[in-house]
C-alpha positions in Angstrom: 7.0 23.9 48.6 5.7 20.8 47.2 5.7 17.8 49.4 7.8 15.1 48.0 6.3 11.1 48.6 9.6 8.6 49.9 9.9 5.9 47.2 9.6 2.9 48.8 12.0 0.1 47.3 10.2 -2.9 45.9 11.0 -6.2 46.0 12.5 -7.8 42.6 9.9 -10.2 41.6 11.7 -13.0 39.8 10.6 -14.0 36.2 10.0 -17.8 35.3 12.0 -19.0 32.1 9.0 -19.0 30.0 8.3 -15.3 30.9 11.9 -14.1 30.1 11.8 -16.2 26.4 8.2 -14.4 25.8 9.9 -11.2 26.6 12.8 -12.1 24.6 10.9 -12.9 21.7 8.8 -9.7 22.0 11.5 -7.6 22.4 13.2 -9.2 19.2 9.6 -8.8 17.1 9.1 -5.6 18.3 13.0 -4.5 17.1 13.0 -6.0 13.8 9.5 -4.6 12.8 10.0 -1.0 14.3 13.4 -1.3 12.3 11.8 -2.3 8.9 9.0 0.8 9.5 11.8 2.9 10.2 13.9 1.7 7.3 11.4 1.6 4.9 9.9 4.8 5.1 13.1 6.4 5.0 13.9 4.7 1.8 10.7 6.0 0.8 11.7 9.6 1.9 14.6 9.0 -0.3 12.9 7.5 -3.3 12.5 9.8 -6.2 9.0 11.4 -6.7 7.8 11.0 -9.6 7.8 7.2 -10.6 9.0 3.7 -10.2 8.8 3.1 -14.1 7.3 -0.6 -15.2 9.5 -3.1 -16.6 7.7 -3.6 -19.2 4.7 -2.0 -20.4 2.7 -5.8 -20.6 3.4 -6.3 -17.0 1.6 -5.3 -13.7 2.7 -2.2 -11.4 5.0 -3.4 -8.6 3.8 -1.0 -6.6 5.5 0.4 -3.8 8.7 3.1 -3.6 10.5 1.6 -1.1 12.1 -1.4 -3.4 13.1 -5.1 -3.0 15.6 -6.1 0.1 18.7 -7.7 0.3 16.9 -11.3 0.5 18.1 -12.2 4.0 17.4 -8.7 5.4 13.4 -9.6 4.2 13.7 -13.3 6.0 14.8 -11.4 9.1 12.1 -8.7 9.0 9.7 -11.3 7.9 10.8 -13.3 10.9 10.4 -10.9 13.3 6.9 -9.6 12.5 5.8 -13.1 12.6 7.4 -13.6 15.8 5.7 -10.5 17.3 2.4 -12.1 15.7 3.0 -15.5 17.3 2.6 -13.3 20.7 0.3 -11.0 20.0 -2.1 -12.1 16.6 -4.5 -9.5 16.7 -1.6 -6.1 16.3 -2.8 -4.3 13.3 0.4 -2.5 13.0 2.3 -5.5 12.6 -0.5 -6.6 10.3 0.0 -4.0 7.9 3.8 -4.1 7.8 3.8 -7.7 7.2 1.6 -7.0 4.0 3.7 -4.0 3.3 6.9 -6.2 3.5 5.2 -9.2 0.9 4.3 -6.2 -1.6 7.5 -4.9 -1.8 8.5 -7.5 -2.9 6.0 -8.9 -5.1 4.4 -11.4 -2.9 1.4 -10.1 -3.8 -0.3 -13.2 -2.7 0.6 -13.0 0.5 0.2 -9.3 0.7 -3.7 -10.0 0.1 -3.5 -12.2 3.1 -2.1 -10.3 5.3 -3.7 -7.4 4.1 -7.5 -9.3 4.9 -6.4 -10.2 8.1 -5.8 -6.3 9.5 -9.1 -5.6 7.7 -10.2 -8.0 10.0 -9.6 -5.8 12.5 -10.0 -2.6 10.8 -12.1 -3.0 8.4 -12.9 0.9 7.5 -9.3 1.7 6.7 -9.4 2.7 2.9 -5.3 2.7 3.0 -5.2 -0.8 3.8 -8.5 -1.5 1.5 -7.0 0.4 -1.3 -3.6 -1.7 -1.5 -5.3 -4.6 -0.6 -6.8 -3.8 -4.3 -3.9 -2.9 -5.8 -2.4 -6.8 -4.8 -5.2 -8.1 -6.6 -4.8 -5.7 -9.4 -0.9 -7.1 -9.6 -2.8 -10.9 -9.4 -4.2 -9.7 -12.8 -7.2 -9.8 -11.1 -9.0 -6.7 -11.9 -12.6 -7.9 -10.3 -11.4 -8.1 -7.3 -9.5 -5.3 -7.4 -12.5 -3.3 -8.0 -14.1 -4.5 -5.4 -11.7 -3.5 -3.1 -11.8 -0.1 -4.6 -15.4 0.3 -4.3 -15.7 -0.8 -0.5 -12.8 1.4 0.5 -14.7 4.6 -1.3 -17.8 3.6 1.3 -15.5 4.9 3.8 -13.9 7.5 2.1 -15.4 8.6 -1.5 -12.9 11.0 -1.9 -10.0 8.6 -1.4 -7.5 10.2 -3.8 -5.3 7.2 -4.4 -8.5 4.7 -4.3 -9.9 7.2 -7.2 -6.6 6.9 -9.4 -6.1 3.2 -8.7 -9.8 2.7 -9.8 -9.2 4.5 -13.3 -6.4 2.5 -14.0 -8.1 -0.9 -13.4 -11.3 0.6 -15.7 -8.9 1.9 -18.4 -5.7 -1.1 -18.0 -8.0 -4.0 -16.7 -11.6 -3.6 -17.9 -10.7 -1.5 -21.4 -13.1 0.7 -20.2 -12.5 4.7 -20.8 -15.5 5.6 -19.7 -15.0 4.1 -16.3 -11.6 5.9 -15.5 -12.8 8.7 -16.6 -15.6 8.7 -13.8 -13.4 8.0 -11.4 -10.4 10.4 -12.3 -13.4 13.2 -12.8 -14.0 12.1 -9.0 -10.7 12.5 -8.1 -10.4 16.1 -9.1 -13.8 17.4 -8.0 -12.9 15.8 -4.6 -8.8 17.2 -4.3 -8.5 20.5 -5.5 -5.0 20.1 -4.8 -4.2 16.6 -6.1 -0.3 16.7 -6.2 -0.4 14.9 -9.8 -3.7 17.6 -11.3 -1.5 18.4 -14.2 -1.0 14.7 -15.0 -4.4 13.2 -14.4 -6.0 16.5 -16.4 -3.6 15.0 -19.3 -4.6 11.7 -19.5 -8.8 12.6 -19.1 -7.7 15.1 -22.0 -6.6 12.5 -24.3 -9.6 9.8 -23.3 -11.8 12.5 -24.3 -10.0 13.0 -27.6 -10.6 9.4 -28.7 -13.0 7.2 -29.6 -13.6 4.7 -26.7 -12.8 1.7 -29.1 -9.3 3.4 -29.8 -8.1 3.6 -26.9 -5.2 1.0 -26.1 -4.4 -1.0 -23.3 -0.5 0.2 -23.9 1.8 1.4 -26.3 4.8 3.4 -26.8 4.3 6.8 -25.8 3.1 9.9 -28.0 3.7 13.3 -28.0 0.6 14.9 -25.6 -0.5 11.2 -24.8 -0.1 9.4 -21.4 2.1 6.2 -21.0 1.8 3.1 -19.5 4.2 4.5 -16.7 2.4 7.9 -16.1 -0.9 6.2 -15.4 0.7 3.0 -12.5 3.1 5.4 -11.2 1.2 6.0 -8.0 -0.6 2.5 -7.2 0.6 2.3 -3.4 -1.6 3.7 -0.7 0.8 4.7 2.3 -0.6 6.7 4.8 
């Protein structure tokens, strides 16, 4: 029989004012930020899989699946990240969330800010690199977005959503064919078992069919040819 060690009863060490309102304030980041992961990704679980279809086919993806917030729900989730920050500056999770949370909703601004600031710590994560990119990509800054793109395939060159993103910024941003279809040749050669083959095969099938200098930036949709909605449907990297 195993011998069992007597617990000795310590002594309730009593906690200053400060230390219960920096515990407070953790507790209350902590909550409000595990609460919006939680949330979030379940909205995501519940999103539909195919696409969040532009608004318009001159305007920039929104990106994510998750959707905008009731406004005071994103002030408190805001909020709370923040206050978690204020304690503890350098927690990448809360990092990435607080980017997450400002792309949702179209901050995309701020999503690059946040977004630079856990690269800061991390600065080999393609997820992060790759919506990083995307932020810029919805700043109608293509560039930049490229950039991103390329730094986050030094890490991983096989990065599926990096690759898509990266053909749509060649095709959408730079009007150049021949540039997405180098990356969305990548993509394939690199995932077998891409979830959207079928789709990317489809749109390197109609690049190939035209000229260069007929390809549009966007237009209504033809029979056998990709729309502005098939190719930003999936311009979020979650992991």
């Amino acid at each position: 029989m195993m011998n069992q060690k007597k617990q000795v009863p310590q002594p309730v060490k009593k906690e200053s004012p400060l230390n219960l309102l920096l515990t407070g304030l953790i507790c209350l980041g902590v909550g409000l930020g595990v609460g919006y992961y939680f949330g979030r990704q379940a909205g995501e679980a519940l999103a539909p899989a195919s696409f969040v279809p532009a608004a318009a086919e001159s305007t920039l993806p929104s990106g994510g699946q998750g959707g905008v917030q009731d406004p005071a729900l994103f002030v408190q989730n805001e909020a709370g990240l923040k206050a978690l920050l204020a304690v503890d500056p350098k927690n990448l999770s809360a990092l990435i969330q607080l980017g997450n949370l400002y792309f949702d909703h179209q901050r995309h601004q701020q999503a690059v800010d946040w977004y630079g600031r856990a690269l800061d710590i991390d600065p080999r994560n393609p997820n992060v690199r790759t919506d990083r990119g995307t932020s810029y990509w919805n700043l109608n800054q293509p560039d930049a977005a490229i950039v991103e793109f390329k730094r986050s395939l030094e890490v991983d060159p096989g990065h599926a959503q990096t690759l898509y993103n990266l053909g749509v910024v060649h095709l959408h941003g730079k009007n150049d064919p021949e540039g997405a279809k180098e990356a969305w040749q990548k993509l394939l050669a690199a995932n077998p078992n891409y979830p959207d083959r079928v789709k990317v095969e489809r749109q390197l099938a109609a690049l190939s069919a035209s000229a260069p200098a007929a390809v549009p930036p966007a237009g209504p949709k033809k029979p056998g040819s990709p729309s502005m909605e098939d190719l930003l449907d999936r311009m979020k990297s979650r992991p």
